[in-house]
C-alpha positions, 0 to 999 in steps of 0.5 A, spaced: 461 745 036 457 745 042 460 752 043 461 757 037 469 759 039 474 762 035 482 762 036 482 754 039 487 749 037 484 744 033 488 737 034 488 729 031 488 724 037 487 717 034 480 717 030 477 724 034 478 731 034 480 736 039 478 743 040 481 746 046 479 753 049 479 760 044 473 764 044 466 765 045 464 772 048 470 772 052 476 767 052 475 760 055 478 754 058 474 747 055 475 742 050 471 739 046 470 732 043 468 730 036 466 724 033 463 719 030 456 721 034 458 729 033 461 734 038 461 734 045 464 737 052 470 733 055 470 735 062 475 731 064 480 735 059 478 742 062 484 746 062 487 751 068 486 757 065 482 760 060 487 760 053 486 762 046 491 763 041 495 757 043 498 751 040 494 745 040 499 738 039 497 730 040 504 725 040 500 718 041 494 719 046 497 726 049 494 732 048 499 738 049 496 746 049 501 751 049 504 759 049 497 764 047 494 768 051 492 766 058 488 767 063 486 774 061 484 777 054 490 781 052 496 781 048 499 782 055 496 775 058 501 771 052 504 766 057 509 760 056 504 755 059 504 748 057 498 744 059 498 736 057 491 732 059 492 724 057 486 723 052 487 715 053 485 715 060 477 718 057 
């Protein structure tokens, strides 16, 4: 990975991989991409807010984040966001 992260989502849209934020030093908000050609940052899927320990589901060419804690870096940041980027659009 391009970033070293842990708690993200992990999701299977078409033929890539798709990790979405987790944590790295403290919580973080991008997406990457892996590949035929290895991991890469997709800016276009960066989300709202800094998220990790979330659900990360693909249903077609849609990739949906869900719940975790948002925006801060404790069990009080939990929230019920859904976030939902339109991979096909890459």
């Amino acid at each position: 990975m391009v970033l070293e992260r842990r708690s993200f989502g992990l999701s299977v849209v078409g033929n890539k991989l798709q990790a979405t934020g987790g944590v790295d030093g403290g919580p973080i908000s991008s997406v990457e991409v892996f590949t035929e050609d290895g991991w890469r940052m997709e800016v276009l899927l960066e989300m709202r807010a800094t998220k990790f320990q979330h659900c990360s589901v693909a249903i077609g060419t849609w990739l949906y984040t869900i719940g975790g804690i948002v925006g801060g870096n404790s069990f009080d940041d939990e929230s019920n966001l859904v976030e939902a980027f339109d991979t096909s659009l890459l």
